[in-house]
GUZATI-220537 format. One record per residue (C-alpha): residue number from 1; residue in one letter; x, y, z. Coordinates in nm, 3 decimals, always signed. Example, Ala and Ser with C-alpha at 12.3 -4.5 7.8 and 13.67 -1.06 7.14 Angstrom:
! GUZATI-220537
  resi  resn       c1       c2       c3
     1     a   +1.230   -0.450   +0.780
     2     s   +1.367   -0.106   +0.714
END
This chain:
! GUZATI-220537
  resi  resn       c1       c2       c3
     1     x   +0.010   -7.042   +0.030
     2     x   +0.194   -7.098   -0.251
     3     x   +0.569   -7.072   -0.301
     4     x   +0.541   -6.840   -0.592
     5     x   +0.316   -6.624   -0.363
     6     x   +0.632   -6.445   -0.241
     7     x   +0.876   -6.175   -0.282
     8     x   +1.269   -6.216   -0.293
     9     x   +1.397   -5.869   -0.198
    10     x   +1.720   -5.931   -0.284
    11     x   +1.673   -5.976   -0.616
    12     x   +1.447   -5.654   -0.602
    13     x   +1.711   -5.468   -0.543
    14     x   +1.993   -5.699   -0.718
    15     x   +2.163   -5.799   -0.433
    16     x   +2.262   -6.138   -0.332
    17     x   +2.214   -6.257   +0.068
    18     x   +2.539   -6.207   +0.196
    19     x   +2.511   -5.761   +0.088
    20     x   +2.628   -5.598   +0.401
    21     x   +2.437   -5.296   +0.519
    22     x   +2.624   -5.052   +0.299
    23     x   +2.559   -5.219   -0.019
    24     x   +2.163   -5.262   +0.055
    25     x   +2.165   -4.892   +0.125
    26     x   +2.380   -4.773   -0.185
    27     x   +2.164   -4.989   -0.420
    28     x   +1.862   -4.820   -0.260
    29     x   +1.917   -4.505   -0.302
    30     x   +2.028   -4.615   -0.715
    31     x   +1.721   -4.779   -0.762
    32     x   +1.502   -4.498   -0.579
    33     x   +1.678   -4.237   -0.754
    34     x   +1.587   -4.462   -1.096
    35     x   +1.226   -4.533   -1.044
    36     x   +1.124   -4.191   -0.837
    37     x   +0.797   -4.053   -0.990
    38     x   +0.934   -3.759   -1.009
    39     x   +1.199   -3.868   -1.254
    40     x   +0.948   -4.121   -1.443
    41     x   +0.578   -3.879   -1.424
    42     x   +0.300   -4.101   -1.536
    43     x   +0.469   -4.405   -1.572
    44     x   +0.270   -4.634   -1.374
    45     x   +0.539   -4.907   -1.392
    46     x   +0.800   -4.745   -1.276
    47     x   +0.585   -4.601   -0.924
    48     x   +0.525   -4.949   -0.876
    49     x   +0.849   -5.049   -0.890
    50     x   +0.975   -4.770   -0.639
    51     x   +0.682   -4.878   -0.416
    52     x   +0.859   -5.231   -0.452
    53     x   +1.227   -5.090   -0.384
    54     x   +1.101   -4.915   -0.092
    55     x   +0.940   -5.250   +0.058
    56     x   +1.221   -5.418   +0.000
    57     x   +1.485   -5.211   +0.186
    58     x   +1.239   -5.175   +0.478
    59     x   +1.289   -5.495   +0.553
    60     x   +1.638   -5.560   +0.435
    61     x   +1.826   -5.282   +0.611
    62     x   +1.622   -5.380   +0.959
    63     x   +1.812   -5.631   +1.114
    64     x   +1.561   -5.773   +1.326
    65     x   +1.320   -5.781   +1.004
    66     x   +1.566   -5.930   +0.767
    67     x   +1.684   -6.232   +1.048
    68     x   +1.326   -6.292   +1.008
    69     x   +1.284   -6.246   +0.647
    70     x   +1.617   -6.458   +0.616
    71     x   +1.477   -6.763   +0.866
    72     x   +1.093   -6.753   +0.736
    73     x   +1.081   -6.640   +0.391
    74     x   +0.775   -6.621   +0.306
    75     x   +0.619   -6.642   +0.675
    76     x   +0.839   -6.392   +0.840
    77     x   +0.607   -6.092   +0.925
    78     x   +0.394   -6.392   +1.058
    79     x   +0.698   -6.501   +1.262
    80     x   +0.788   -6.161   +1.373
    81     x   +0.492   -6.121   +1.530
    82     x   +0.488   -6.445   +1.739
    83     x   +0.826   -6.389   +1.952
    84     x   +0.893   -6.699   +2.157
    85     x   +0.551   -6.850   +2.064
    86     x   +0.201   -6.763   +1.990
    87     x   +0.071   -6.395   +1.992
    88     x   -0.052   -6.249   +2.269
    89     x   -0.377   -6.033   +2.388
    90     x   -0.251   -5.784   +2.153
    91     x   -0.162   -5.985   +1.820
    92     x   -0.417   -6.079   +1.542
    93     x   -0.633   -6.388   +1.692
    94     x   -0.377   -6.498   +2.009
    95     x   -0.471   -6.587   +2.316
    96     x   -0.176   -6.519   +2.577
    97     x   +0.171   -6.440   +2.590
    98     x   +0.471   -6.614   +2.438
    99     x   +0.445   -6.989   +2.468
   100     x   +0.080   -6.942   +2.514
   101     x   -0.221   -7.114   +2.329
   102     x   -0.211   -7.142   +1.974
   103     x   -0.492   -6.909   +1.751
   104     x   -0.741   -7.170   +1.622
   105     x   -0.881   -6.902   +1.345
   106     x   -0.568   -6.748   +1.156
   107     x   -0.628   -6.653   +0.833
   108     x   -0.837   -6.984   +0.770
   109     x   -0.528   -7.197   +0.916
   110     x   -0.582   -7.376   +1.224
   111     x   -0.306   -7.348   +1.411
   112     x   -0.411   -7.509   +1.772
   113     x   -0.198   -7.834   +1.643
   114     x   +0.111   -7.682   +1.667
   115     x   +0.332   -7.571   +1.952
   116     x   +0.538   -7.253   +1.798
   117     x   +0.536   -7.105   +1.426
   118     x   +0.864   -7.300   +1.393
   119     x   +0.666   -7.629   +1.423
   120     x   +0.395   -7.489   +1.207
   121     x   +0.709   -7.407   +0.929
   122     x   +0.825   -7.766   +0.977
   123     x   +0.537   -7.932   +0.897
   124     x   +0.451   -7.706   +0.644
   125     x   +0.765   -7.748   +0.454
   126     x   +0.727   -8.209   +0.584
   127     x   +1.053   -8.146   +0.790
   128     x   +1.123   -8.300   +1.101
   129     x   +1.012   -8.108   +1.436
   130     x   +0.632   -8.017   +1.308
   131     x   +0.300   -8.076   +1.459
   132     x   +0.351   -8.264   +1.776
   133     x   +0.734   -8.263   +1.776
   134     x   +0.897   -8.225   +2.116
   135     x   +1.144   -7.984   +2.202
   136     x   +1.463   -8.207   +2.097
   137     x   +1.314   -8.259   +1.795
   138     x   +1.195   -7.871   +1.686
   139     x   +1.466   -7.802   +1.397
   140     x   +1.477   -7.466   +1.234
   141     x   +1.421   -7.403   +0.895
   142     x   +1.646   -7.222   +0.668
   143     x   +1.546   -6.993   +0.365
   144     x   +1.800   -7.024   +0.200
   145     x   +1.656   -7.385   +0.115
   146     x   +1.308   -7.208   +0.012
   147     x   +1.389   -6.896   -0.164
   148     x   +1.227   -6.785   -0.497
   149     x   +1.285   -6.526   -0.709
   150     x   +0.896   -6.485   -0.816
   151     x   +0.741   -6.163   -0.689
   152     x   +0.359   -6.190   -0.555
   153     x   +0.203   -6.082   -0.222
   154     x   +0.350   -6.132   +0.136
   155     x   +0.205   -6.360   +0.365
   156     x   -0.066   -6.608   +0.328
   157     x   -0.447   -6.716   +0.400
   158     x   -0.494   -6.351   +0.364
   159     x   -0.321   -6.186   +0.693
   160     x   -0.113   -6.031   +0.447
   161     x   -0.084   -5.748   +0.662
   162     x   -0.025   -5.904   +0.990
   163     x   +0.209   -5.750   +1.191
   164     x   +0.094   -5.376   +1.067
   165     x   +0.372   -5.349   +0.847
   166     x   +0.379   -5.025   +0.664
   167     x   +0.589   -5.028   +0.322
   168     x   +0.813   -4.700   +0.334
   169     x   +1.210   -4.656   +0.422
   170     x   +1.194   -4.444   +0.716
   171     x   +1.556   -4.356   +0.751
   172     x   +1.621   -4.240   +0.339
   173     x   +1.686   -3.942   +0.269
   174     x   +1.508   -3.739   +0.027
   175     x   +1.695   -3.549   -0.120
   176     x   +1.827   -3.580   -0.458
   177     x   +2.183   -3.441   -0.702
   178     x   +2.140   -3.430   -1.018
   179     x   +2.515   -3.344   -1.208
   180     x   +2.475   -3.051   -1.466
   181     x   +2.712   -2.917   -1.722
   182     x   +2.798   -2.560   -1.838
   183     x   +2.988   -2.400   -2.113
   184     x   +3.204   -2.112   -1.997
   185     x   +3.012   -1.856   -2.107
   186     x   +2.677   -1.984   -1.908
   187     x   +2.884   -2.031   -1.646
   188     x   +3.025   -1.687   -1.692
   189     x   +2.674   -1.529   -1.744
   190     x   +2.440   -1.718   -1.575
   191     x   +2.158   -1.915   -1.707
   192     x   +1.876   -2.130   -1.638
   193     x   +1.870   -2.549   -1.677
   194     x   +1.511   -2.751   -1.699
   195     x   +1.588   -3.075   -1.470
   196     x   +1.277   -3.321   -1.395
   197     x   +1.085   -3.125   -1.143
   198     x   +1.104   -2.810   -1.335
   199     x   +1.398   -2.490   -1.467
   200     x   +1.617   -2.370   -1.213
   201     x   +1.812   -2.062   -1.239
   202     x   +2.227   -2.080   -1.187
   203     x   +2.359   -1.759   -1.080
   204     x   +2.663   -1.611   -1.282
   205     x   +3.023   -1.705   -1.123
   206     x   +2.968   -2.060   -1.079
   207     x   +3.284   -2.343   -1.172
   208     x   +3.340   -2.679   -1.135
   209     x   +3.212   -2.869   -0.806
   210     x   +3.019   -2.571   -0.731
   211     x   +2.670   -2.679   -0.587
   212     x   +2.338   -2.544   -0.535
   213     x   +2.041   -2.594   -0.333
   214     x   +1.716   -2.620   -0.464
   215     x   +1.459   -2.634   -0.146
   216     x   +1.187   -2.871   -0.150
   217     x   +1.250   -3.018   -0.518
   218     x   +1.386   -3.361   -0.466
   219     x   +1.217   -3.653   -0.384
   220     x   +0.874   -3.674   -0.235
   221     x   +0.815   -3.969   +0.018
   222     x   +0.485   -4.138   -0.091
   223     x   +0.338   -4.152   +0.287
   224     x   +0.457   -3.813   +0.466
   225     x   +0.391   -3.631   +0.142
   226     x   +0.721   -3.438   +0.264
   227     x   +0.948   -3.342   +0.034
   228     x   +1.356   -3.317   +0.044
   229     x   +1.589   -3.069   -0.162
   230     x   +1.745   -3.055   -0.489
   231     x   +2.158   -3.085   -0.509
   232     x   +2.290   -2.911   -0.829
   233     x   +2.629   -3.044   -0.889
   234     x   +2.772   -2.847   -1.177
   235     x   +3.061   -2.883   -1.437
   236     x   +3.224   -2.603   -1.660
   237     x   +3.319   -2.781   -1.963
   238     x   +3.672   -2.698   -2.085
   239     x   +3.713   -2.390   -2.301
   240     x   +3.984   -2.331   -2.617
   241     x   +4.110   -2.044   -2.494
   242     x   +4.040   -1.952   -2.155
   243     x   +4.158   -2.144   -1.872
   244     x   +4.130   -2.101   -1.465
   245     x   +4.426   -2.028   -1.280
   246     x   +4.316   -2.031   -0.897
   247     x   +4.000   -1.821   -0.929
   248     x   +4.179   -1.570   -1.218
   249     x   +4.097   -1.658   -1.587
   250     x   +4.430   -1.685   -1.771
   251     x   +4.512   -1.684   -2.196
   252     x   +4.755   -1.691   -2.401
   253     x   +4.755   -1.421   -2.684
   254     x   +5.078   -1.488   -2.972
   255     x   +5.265   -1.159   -3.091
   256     x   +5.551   -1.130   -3.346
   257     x   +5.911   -1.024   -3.308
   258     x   +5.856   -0.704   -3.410
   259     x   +5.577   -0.626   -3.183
   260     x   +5.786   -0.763   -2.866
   261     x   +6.101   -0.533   -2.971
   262     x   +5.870   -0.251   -3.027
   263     x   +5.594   -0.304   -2.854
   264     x   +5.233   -0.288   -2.961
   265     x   +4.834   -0.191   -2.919
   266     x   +4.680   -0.541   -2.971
   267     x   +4.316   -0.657   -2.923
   268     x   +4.264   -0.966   -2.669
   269     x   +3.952   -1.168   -2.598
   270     x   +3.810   -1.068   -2.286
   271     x   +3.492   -1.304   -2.170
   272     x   +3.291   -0.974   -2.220
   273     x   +3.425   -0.885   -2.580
   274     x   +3.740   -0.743   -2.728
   275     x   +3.941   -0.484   -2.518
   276     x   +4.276   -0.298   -2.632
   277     x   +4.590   -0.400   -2.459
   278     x   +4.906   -0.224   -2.452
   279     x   +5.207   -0.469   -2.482
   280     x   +5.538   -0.252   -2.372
   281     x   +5.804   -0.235   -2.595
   282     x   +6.105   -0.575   -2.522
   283     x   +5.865   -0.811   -2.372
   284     x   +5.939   -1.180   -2.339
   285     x   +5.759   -1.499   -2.416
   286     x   +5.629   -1.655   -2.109
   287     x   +5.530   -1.313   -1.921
   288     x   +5.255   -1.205   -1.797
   289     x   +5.006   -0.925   -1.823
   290     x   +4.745   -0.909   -1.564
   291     x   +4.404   -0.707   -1.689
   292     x   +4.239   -0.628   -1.340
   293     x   +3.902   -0.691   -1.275
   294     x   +3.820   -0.832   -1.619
   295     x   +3.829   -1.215   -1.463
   296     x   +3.528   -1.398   -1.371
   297     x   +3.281   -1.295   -1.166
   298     x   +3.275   -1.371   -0.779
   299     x   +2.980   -1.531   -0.650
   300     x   +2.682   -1.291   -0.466
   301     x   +2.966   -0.975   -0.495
   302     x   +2.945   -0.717   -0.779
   303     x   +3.346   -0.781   -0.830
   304     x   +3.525   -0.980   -1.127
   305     x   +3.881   -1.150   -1.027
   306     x   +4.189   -1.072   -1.298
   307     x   +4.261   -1.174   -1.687
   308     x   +4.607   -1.253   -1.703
   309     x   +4.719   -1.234   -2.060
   310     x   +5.063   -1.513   -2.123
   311     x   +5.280   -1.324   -2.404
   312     x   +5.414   -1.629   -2.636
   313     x   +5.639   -1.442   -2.936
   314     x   +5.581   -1.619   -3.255
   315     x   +5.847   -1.635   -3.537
   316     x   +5.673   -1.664   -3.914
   317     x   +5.698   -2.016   -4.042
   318     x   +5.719   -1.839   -4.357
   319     x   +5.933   -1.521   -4.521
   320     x   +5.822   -1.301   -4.801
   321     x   +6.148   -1.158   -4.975
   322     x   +6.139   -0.815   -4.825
   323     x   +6.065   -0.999   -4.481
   324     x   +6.379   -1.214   -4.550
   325     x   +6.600   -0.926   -4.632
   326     x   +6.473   -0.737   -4.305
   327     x   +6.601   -0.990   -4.088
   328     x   +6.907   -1.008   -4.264
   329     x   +6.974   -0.624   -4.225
   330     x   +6.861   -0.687   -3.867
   331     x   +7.114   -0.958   -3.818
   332     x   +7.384   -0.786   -3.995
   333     x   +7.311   -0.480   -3.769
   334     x   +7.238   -0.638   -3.407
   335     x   +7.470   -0.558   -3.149
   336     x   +7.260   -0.742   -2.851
   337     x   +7.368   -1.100   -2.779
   338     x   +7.107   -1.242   -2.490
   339     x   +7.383   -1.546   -2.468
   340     x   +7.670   -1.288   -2.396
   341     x   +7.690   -1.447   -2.015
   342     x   +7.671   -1.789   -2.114
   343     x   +8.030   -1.857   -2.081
   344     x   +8.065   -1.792   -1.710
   345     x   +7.823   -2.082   -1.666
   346     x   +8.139   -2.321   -1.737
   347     x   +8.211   -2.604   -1.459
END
């Protein structure tokens, strides 16, 4: 077989030889998540290439299959299913146990000149400890010297499928997130979202890092036909005027001097609409009114949480004449000092 007849699955998955278990499972589930058909329907290009990804971690994140992969390249599901020798009753064209008699009619290779598959490597590759070698002189040969990065078929003389090797990942999980955003008022309301396997309806009350399951929408494994769930990870985007405070909403609504000293009816966004609120008469910047049950709604209960309202008193940046001599008069007139106390706060 040729050399080019062979594929490097660690540049499938972009990973170099030394990736550590983690990494070849992280990059996995990236590349799955990438090439799924259910996230690429009808594109024949990409199911091939998830049928690839799924071949290649297989192997990669078995450790018995990847010393293999690592010592045999090419030959390795041939190699894995020779342990300590020739096949056995039970492997394609063997004829005893380990160490026993070599197949004569493998794949169109005779193979009765040769005492293991690690002479049968040797000599194919002209290295010392092939055909007729003795047991000092049986080396063992490395990939790493006969890697390429050309994809093709497994195997050779057409045993491709030798050791009944089945391409699928039986340990990944099927399941799938997908991160969604929201503007306050769909998160405030509710809505519905179209994602790749269809529109999926987001109840009112949700915020951010709230997540929802989906059953039996994520990803569907091409063998068992079985199908894992959907993970909704959502985001409320930031709003200009509304803001959480724990799970309360919380705004801040400017009044003038006048209307703190004398108090005032003044309409306030609510996420609802405009409502009337009654601010009392001396109220100070910085306070708080709290509007009960006109907060945001709480999840699977018919209840709302509280508005509080943040009072900041603004001054005009700007004085008519009559507004000018009003605050003289007022100035002129005003008895109240709010620093009157400020002198006992001497050292």
């Amino acid at each position: 077989m040729a050399a080019t007849d062979f594929k490097d699955y660690y540049a499938i998955l972009g990973l170099t030889k030394t990736a550590n278990t983690d990494e070849i499972k992280k990059t996995f589930r990236k590349l799955a998540r990438k090439y799924h058909p259910d996230m690429n329907p009808g594109n024949k290009e990409a199911e091939a290439r998830f049928k690839e990804v799924n071949e290649a971690y297989e192997v990669l994140a078995d450790p018995e299959k990847r010393q293999k992969y690592d010592q045999y390249g090419q030959y390795w599901k041939q190699a894995a299913a020779t342990p300590g020798g020739w096949p056995g009753s039970g492997g394609p064209g063997g004829s005893g146990g380990p160490g026993g008699t070599a197949p004569t009619d493998f794949g169109g290779v005779d193979f009765s000149q040769y005492g293991s598959f690690d002479e049968f490597i040797n000599a194919l590759l002209g290295r010392a400890g092939g055909a007729g070698a003795g047991a000092g002189r049986s080396g063992k040969w490395n990939y790493s010297n006969y890697r390429s990065t050309s994809g093709g078929p497994t195997g050779f003389g057409g045993f491709e499928d030798f050791a009944g090797y089945e391409n699928r990942a039986t340990s990944t999980s099927l399941d799938t997130e997908v991160a969604i955003s929201l503007t306050l008022g769909e998160a405030f309301r509710g809505t519905c979202k179209g994602v790749a396997t269809g529109e999926v309806s987001i109840p009112a009350g949700v915020k951010t890092g709230s997540k929802i399951r989906v059953k039996g929408k994520g990803q569907v494994d091409p063998y068992t036909k079985q199908q894992g769930d959907l993970y909704l990870k959502l985001e409320v985007l930031p709003h200009p005027f509304f803001q959480f405070e724990g799970d309360n909403l919380v705004c801040e609504v400017p009044i003038t001097p006048d209307e703190a000293v004398l108090g005032a009816l003044i309409e306030v966004p609510a996420p609802e609409g405009m409502i009337t609120v009654k601010f009392p008469a001396g109220i100070r910047s910085g306070q708080s009114l709290r509007l009960r049950g006109k907060g945001w709604p709480k999840p699977k209960k018919d209840e709302r949480t509280d508005l509080l309202v943040k009072v900041a008193i603004v001054p005009p940046k700007e004085l008519t004449t009559v507004d000018r001599e009003c605050y003289e008069k007022i100035k002129t007139n005003r008895t109240f000092n709010p620093r009157s106390n400020l002198n006992q706060m001497l050292l």
